[in-house]
C-alpha positions as semicolon CSV with decimal commas, in nm:
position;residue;x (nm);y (nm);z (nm)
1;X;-0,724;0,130;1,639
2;X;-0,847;-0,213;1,527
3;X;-0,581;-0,362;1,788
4;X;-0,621;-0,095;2,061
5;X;-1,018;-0,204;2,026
6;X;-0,958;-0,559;2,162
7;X;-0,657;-0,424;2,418
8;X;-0,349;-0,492;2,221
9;X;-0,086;-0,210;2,212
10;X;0,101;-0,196;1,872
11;X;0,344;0,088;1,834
12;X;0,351;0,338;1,563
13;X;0,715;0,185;1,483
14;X;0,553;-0,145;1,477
15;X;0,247;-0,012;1,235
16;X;0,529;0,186;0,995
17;X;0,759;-0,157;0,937
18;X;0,515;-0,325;0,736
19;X;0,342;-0,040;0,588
20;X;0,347;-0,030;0,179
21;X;0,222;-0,388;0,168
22;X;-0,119;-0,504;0,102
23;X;-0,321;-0,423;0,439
24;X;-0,457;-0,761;0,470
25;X;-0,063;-0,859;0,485
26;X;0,027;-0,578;0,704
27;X;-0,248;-0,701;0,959
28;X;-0,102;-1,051;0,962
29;X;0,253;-0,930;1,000
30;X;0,147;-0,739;1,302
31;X;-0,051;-1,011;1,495
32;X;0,309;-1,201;1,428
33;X;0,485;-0,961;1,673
34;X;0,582;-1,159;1,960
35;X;0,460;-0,916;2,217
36;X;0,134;-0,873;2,042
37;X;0,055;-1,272;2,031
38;X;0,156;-1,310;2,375
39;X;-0,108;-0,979;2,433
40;X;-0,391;-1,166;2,227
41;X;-0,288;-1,518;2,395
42;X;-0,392;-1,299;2,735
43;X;-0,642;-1,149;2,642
44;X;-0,814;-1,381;2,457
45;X;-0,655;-1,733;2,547
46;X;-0,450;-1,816;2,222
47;X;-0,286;-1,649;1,970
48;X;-0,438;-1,486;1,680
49;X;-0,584;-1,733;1,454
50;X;-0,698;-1,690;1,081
51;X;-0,998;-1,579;1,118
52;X;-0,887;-1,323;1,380
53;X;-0,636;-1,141;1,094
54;X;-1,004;-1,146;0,887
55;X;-1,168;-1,004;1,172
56;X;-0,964;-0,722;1,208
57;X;-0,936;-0,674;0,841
58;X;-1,270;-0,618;0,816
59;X;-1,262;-0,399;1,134
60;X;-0,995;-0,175;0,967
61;X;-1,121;-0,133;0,620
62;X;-1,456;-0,014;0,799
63;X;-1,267;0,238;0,940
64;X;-1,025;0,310;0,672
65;X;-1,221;0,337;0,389
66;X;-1,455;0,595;0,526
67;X;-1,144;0,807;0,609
68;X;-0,923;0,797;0,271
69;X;-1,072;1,110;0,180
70;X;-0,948;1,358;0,444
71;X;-0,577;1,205;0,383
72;X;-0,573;1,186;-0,032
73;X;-0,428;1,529;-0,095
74;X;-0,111;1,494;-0,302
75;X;0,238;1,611;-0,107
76;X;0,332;1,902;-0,214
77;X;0,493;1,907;-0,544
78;X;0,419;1,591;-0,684
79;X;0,119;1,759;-0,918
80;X;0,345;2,004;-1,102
81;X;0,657;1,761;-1,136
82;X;0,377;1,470;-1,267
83;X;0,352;1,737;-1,534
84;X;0,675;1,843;-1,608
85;X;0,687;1,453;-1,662
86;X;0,393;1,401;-1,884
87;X;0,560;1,723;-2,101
88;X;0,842;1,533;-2,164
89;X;0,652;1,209;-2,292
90;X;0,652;1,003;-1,923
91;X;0,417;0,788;-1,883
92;X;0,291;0,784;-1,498
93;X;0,195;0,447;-1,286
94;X;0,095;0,376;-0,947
95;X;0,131;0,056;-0,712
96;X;-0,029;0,040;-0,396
97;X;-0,107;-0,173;-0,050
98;X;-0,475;-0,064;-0,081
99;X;-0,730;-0,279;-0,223
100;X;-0,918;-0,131;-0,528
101;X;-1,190;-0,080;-0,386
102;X;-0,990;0,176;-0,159
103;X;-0,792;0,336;-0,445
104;X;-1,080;0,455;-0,581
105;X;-1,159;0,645;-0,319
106;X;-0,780;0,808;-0,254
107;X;-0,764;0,819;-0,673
108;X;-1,078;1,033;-0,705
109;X;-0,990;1,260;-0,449
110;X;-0,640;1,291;-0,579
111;X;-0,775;1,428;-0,911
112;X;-0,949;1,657;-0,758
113;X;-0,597;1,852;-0,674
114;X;-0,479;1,728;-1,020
115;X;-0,271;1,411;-0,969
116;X;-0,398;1,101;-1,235
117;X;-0,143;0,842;-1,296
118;X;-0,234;0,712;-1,644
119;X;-0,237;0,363;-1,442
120;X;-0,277;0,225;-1,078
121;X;-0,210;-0,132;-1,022
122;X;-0,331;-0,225;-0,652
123;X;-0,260;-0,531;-0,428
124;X;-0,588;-0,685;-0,530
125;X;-0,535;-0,701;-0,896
126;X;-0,178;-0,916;-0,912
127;X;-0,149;-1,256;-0,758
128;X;0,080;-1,069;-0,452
129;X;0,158;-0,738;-0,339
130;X;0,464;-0,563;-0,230
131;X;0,753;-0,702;-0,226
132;X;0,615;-0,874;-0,519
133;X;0,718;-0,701;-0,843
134;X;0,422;-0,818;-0,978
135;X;0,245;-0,450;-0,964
136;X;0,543;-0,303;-1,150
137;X;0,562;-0,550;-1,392
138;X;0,105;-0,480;-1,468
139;X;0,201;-0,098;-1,513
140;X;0,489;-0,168;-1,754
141;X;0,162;-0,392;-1,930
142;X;-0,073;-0,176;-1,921
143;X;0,157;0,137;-1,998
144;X;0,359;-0,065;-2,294
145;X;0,669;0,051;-2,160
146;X;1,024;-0,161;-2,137
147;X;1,235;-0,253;-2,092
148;X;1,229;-0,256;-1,743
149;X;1,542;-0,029;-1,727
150;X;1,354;0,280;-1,845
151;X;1,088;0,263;-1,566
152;X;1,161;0,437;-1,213
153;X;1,004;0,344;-0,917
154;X;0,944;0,600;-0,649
155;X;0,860;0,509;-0,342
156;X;0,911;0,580;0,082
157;X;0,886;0,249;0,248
158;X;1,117;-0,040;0,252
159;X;0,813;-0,265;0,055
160;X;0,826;0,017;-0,241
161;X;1,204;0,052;-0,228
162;X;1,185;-0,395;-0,278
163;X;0,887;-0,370;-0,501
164;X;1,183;-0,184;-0,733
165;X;1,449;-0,369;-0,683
166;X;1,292;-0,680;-0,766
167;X;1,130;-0,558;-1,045
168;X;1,463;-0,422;-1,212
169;X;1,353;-0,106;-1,238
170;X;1,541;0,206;-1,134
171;X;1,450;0,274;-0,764
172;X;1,402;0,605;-0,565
């Protein structure tokens, strides 16, 4: 909506290739499109510049975070095979693109259907997001567990599916 706003048409294709990395990423990545910086460049008489990314940023979590409620419901499933899981001793992490500020939001909302991962690393708390295995590597910290061949990552974007891969960890 951010881009609609200022008369820039991004696709939903466009908006899903990035997703899983840290929003303030995923912004930048779009305003790299080449159809979207020639769109800004008439629109606004240059391409998008720093401070424009921050600008929508800001823009976006002002709409976003209000919203995280309405979509934090757990898919179906994932609450009663988290505890089939927990039975059998595993020890549950999260990694996200959202900031922790906006975690908190989806998290509390998630355990009100019953989903708590014993740990959520987000974007903002590691030096770089996805496809950084730096989130990975703060659960397997936080959660004592290694080596990294006993942790599985589970994940449905191409930045999650990375985030594994680079982290050596068994990827889903």
């Amino acid at each position: 909506r951010c881009f609609f706003d200022k008369g820039i048409n991004v696709s939903v294709e466009e908006i899903r290739s990035a997703m899983g990395i840290s929003k303030l990423e995923h912004i930048q990545s779009i305003c790299s499109i080449p159809h979207v910086q020639e769109e800004w460049k008439r629109n606004f008489g240059r391409t998008p510049t720093d401070s424009d990314v921050m600008n929508l940023y800001r823009e976006f979590e002002n709409i976003l975070i209000p919203s995280l409620q309405r979509f934090s419901k757990p898919i179906d499933g994932v609450t009663a095979i988290v505890e089939k899981l927990r039975k059998k001793g595993v020890k549950i992490g999260s990694t996200t693109g959202y900031t922790s500020e906006m975690i908190k939001v989806v998290a509390s909302e998630a355990e009100k259907y019953g989903y708590k991962p014993d740990c959520i690393a987000t974007s903002s708390d590691v030096s770089a997001g996805r496809p950084f295995p730096w989130m990975i590597y703060q659960n397997a910290i936080n959660l004592e567990v290694f080596p990294m061949h006993h942790i599985v990552k589970v994940g449905d974007t191409v930045s999650d599916i990375l985030e594994g891969i680079y982290a050596g960890v068994w990827t889903v």
